[in-house]
N, C-alpha and C positions, 0 to 999 in steps of 0.2 A: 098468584098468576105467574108467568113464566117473562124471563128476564127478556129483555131487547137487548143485542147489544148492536150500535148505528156504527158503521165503521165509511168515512169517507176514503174517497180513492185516494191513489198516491198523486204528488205531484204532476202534473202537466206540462208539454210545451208551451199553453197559452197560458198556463199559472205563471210559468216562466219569464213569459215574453209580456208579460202585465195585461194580457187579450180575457174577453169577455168567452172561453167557448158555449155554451150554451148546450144545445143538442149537438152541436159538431163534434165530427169522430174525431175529437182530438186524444194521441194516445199520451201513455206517463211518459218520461222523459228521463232519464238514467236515475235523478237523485229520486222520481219516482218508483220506479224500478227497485229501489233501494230500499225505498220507505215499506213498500209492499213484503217483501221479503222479511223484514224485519219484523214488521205487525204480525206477519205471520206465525214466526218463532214465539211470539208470546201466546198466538190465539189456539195453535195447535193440540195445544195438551187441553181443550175444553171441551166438554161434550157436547158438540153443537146440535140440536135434533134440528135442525134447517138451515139451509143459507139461501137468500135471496137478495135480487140487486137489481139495479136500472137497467136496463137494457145498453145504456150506452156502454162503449168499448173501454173507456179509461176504468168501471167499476171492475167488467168485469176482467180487465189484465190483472188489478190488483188481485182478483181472487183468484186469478190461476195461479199468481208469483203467492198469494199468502196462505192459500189455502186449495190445495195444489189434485187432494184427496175427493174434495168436495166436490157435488155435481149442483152448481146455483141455481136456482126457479126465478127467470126471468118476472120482475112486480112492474108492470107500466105507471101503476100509482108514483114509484117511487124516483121516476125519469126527472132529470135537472126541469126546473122551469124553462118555459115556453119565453126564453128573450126578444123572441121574433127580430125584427129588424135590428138587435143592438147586439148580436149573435157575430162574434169573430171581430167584433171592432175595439180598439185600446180601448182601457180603462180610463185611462189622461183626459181621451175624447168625450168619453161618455157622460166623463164630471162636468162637462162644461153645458151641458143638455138641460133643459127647464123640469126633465123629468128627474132627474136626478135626484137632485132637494126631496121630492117626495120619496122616491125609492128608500133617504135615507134617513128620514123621517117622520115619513105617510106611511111605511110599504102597504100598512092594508088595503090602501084607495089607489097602489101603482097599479096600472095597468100598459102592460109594453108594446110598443108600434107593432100589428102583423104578430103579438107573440099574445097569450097567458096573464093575469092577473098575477099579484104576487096572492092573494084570500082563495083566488083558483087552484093553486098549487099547494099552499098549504092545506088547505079541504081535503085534497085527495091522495095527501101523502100519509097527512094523518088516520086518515080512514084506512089506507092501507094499509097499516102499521098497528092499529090495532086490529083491524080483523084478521089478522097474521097471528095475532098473540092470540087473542081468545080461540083459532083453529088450534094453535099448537098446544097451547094449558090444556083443551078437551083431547087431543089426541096425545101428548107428551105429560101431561100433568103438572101442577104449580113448579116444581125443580126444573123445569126444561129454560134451556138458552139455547136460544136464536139469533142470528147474526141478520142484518141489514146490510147494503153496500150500497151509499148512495152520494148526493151534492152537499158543498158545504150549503146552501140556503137551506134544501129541501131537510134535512140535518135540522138547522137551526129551527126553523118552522116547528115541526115536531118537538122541540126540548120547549119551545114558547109554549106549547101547548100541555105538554106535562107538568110545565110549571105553573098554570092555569094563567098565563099573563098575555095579554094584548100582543097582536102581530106587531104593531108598531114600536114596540120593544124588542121584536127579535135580534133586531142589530145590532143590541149590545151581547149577545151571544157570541162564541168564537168557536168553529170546529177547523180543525188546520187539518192539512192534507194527510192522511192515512192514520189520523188519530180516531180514538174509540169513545164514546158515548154509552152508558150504560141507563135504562130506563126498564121500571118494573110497575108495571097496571096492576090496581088492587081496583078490588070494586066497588071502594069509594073516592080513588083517587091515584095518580101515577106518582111516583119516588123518583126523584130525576138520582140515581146511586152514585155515576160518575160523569164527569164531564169535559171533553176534546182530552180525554189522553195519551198519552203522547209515547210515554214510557213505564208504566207504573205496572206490577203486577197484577195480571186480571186471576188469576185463580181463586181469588175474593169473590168475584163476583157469584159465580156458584153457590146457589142455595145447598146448604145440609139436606140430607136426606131428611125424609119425614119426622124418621121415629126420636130426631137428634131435634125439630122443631116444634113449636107449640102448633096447631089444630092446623093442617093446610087451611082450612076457609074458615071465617068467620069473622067476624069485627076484628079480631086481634090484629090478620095480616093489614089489614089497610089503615092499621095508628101508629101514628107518629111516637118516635121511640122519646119521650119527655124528658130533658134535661142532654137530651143527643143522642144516647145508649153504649154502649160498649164496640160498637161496629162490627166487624166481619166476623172476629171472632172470638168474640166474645159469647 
């Protein structure tokens, strides 16, 4: 199957400012601006066959600053969660709220004032992400990579889910602002391949051509390499 790569946006004014934004246009913010550029210099030399992102404005600034060539396919699936009323308010604040405990404990049973469940938003990010993969593997082929641009939760959600583990553990995930996530669906199971980075070289991530791999399909691609394997390239 064809790789994912989840690329959160760059830093914010309200990442900044310790602010919850949510669906607000809030845009990056210089060291944002930075980070975008930068991600970009690494993601540029890969043959992306798609880019797609949230519709909000901070995704898609980073993909202009990082990916400048690219024309992105707006994914609604893949929009920040619905915080409804806890949308643009401090963090400081928000900790002291009865929901909060749950959010960061519960989150599968959070559900936010006026906003989204947190089981609502991963549902539908997940679902978008992989029906994105499996169009692309049938139109691009198992070597194809694909780029996401979306939230740190909606991020985190998706890696819970590839790693087949409960929402209520998403929270010990970490995707930091304009770092890369690497995820590849077999079909018997997702490879979470890399995780929030940050700096590391992705040219790895590209699968070898065919004739350099054992069978594009069949039981092979989706077993676990025993004893770890030799990695990229090996």
């Amino acid at each position: 199957m064809a790789t994912l790569l989840l690329l959160r946006h760059g830093r914010t004014t309200a990442n900044a400012e310790g602010g919850l934004a949510g669906r607000q246009p809030v845009e990056l913010d210089d060291t944002g601006r930075a980070q975008a550029e930068a991600v970009g210099q690494r993601l540029r030399g890969l043959p992306l066959s798609a880019v797609v992102t949230s519709p909000l404005i901070r995704c898609r600034q980073t993909l202009e600053l990082a990916l400048p060539q690219a024309t992105p396919v707006v994914e609604e699936g893949l929009i920040e969660c619905g915080y409804g009323a806890w949308e643009g308010q401090p963090l400081k604040k928000l900790a002291k709220e009865k929901l909060w405990p749950v959010v960061q404990q519960h989150p599968s049973a959070a559900v936010f004032p006026d906003g989204e469940s947190m089981a609502q938003m991963s549902a539908r990010a997940v679902a978008a992400v992989r029906a994105w993969d499996a169009r692309i593997t049938a139109e691009h082929g198992p070597e194809a990579v694909w780029l996401a641009c979306s939230h740190g939760d909606v991020i985190k959600a998706i890696v819970a889910d590839a790693l087949g583990v409960h929402l209520d553990l998403f929270q010990r995930i970490v995707a930091d602002p304009a770092s890369v996530t690497a995820i590849r669906y077999t079909p018997l199971r997702p490879f979470l391949v890399r995780l929030n980075d940050t700096g590391g070289d992705l040219a790895s991530l590209v699968p070898p051509p065919a004739r350099r791999r054992r069978r594009a399909t069949g039981p092979a691609d989706s077993d676990a390499a025993v004893g770890g394997g030799a990695g990229a390239t090996g």
